[in-house]
N, C-alpha and C positions, 0 to 999 in steps of 0.2 A: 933276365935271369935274377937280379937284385932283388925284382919285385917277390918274387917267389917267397925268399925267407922273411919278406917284411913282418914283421908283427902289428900292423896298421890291418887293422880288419872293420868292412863297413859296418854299422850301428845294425841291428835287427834281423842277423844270420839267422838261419833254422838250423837248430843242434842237429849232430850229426845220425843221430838214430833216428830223428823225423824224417831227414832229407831222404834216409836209404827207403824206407819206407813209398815217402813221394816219389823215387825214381821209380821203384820198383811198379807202382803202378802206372806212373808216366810210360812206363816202356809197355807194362802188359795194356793199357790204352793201345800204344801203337799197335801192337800185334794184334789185337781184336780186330783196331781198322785194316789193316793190313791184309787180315784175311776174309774180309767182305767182298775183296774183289771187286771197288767200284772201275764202270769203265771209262769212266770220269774222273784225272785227276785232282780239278776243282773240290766235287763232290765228296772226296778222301778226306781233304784240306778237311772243309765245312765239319764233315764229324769226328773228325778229330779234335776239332777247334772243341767241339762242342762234348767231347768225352772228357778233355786235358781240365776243362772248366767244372764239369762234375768232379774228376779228384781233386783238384783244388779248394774246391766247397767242401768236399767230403773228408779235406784231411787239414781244413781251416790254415789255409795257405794263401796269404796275396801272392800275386803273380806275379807283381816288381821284385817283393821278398825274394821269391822261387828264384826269379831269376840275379837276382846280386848273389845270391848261395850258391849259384849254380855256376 
């Protein structure tokens, strides 16, 4: 709970209007995969993996960034 109100925030956040952005397509990613209906849940993984890395490229985001923001 302490942590919460800290004002110690890691070095190299993504302001807040990129991040709503990058969720928004992180989540419409999912939904794309999600409705391909693989019948393999490996298979989901793999393009998922591989769509979350296109918005990341596409919205010039590292992915350690993404995720200390996150």
């Amino acid at each position: 709970m302490m942590a919460c109100g800290s004002e110690d925030k890691p070095e190299n956040l993504i302001d807040k209007a990129k991040m709503a952005i990058v969720l928004a397509d992180v989540h419409e990613g999912e939904a794309r995969v999600s409705n391909m209906h693989f019948a393999n849940q490996d298979t989901s993984l793999l393009v998922y993996q591989r769509v979350r890395w296109q918005i990341m490229q596409k919205n010039e985001v590292d992915t350690a960034v993404f995720r200390t923001s996150l």
